[in-house]
N, C-alpha and C positions, 0 to 999 in steps of 0.2 A: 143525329146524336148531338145532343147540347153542348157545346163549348165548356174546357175545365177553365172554371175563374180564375184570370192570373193572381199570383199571390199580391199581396196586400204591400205596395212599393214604401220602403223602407224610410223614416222621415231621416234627411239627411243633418251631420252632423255642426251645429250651429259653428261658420267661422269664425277661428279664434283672435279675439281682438287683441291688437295693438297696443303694448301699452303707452296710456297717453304722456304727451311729451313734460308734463309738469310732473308726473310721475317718475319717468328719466331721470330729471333736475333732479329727485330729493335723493333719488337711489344714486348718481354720483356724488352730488352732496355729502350725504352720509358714507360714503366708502370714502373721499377723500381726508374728513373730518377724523371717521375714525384710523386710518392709517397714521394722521400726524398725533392724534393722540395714544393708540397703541405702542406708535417709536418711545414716546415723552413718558408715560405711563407704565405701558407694557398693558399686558391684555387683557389682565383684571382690572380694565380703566373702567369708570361708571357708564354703563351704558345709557343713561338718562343725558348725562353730559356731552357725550357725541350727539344724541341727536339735539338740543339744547345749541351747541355749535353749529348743527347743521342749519337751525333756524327752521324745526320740524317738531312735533310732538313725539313724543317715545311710543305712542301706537304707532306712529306712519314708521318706526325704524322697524318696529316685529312686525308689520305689514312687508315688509321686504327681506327681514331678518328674522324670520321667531325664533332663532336662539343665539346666542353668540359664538359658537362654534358655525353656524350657518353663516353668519358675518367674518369668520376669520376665515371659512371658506372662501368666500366670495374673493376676498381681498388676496389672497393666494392662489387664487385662479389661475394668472397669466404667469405668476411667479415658479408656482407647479408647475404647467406645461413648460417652461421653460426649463428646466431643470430635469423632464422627464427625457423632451429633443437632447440634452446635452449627455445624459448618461446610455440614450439609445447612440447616440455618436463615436461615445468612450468604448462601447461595447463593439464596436465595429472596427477598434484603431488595434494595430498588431501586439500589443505590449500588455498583457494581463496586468501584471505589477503597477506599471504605470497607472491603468486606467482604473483598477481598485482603489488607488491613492487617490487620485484625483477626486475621482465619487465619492470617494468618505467626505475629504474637504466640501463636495459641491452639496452636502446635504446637511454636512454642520454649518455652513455661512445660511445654507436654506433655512434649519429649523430655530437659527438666532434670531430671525430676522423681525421679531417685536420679545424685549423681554415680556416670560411666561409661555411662550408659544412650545416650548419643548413641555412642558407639562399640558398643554393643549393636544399636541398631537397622542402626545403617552396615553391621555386618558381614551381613546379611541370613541371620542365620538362618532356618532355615526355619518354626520355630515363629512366627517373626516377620514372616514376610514376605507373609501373608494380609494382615494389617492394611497394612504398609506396600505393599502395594500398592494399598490402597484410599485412603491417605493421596496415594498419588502420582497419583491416579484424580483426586482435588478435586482436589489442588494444581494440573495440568492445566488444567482445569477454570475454578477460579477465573482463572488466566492469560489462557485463549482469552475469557474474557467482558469479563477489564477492557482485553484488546488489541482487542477488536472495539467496547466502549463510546468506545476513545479516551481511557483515563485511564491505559493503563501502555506506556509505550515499545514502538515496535513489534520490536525488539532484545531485547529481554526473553525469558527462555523459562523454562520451569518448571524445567530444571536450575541457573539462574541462583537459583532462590529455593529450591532446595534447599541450595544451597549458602550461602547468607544465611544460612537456617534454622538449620544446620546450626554455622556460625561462632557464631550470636549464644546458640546452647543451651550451646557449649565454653565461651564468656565465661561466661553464666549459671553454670556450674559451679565454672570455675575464678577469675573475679574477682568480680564482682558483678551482681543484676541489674538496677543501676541502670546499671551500663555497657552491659548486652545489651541496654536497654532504647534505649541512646542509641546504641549500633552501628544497630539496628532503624529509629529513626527518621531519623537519616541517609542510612542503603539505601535506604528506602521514597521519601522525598523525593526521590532522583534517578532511581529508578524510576518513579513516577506522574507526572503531568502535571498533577493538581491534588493540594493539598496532603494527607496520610494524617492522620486524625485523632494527636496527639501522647497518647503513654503516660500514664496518669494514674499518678499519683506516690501 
């Protein structure tokens, strides 16, 4: 009886290259250009201009970047995870009230952190909208724990403190963040039921 023909061996899949090291260069380049101009600027800075700084053509930035929420991504990368580590930490500490407070501040000093970026995030791009959904996952979160410990009004809901968030990050841009600091502590006080630890100065 003849031999059944093995199947026909599958061509395997070409290894994926490295990108090259001059390529690195422009891709830090460009993320550190554009961070010092986002600060200076805020986020509606010309995109031709950062990469012009970078000492790069504005193809080679949408070669790394095709939009500017995919850039403001980037550049918030480690700043997210940080911030993600610090509110899985807060959610672990014994004190609902506390840790509620703390994470509203740790996500308005986050979403200040180049004026425009609170109107960045709001519009939910899609580059963006991984993270902010994992932000709205805690926010959640921290809510349903300090509403069942009995330290945050039972009226309370997380779109309530997006919206706080959200007011006191505009102040932080646009006045001061000793004001966003005392909008913060304000909200927080008539949200909780015992007192929010108060902003240190």
């Amino acid at each position: 009886m003849p031999e059944r023909p093995s199947p026909p061996e599958r061509p395997t899949a070409p290894a994926r290259r490295r990108p090259r090291a001059d390529a690195l260069r422009n891709r830090g380049r460009l993320l550190a250009e554009a961070d010092a101009v986002f600060r200076e600027e805020g986020t509606g800075a010309s995109l031709e201009g950062i990469a012009r700084r970078a000492g790069v053509a504005i193809g080679t930035l949408y070669g790394h970047f095709p939009t500017r929420a995919a850039l403001i991504a980037a550049l918030l990368e480690q700043r997210t995870a940080e911030l993600f580590a610090h509110g899985e930490e807060l959610a672990e500490g014994g004190d609902p009230g506390r840790a509620l407070a703390e994470w509203v501040r740790a996500v308005v000093r986050h979403a200040a952190a180049y004026q425009g970026l609170t109107e960045q995030l709001a519009a939910g791009a899609a580059e963006l909208s991984e993270s902010c959904a994992e932000l709205t996952a805690l926010c959640d979160g921290f809510t349903e724990r300090a509403r069942a410990a009995g330290v945050l009004r039972g009226d309370t809901t997380g779109a309530d403190l997006f919206t706080l968030m959200n007011a006191a990050a505009w102040s932080r841009e646009h006045d001061t963040p000793e004001q966003a600091d005392r909008l913060l502590d304000l909200a927080l006080t008539g949200m909780l039921t015992t007192a929010p630890p108060q902003t240190l100065a």
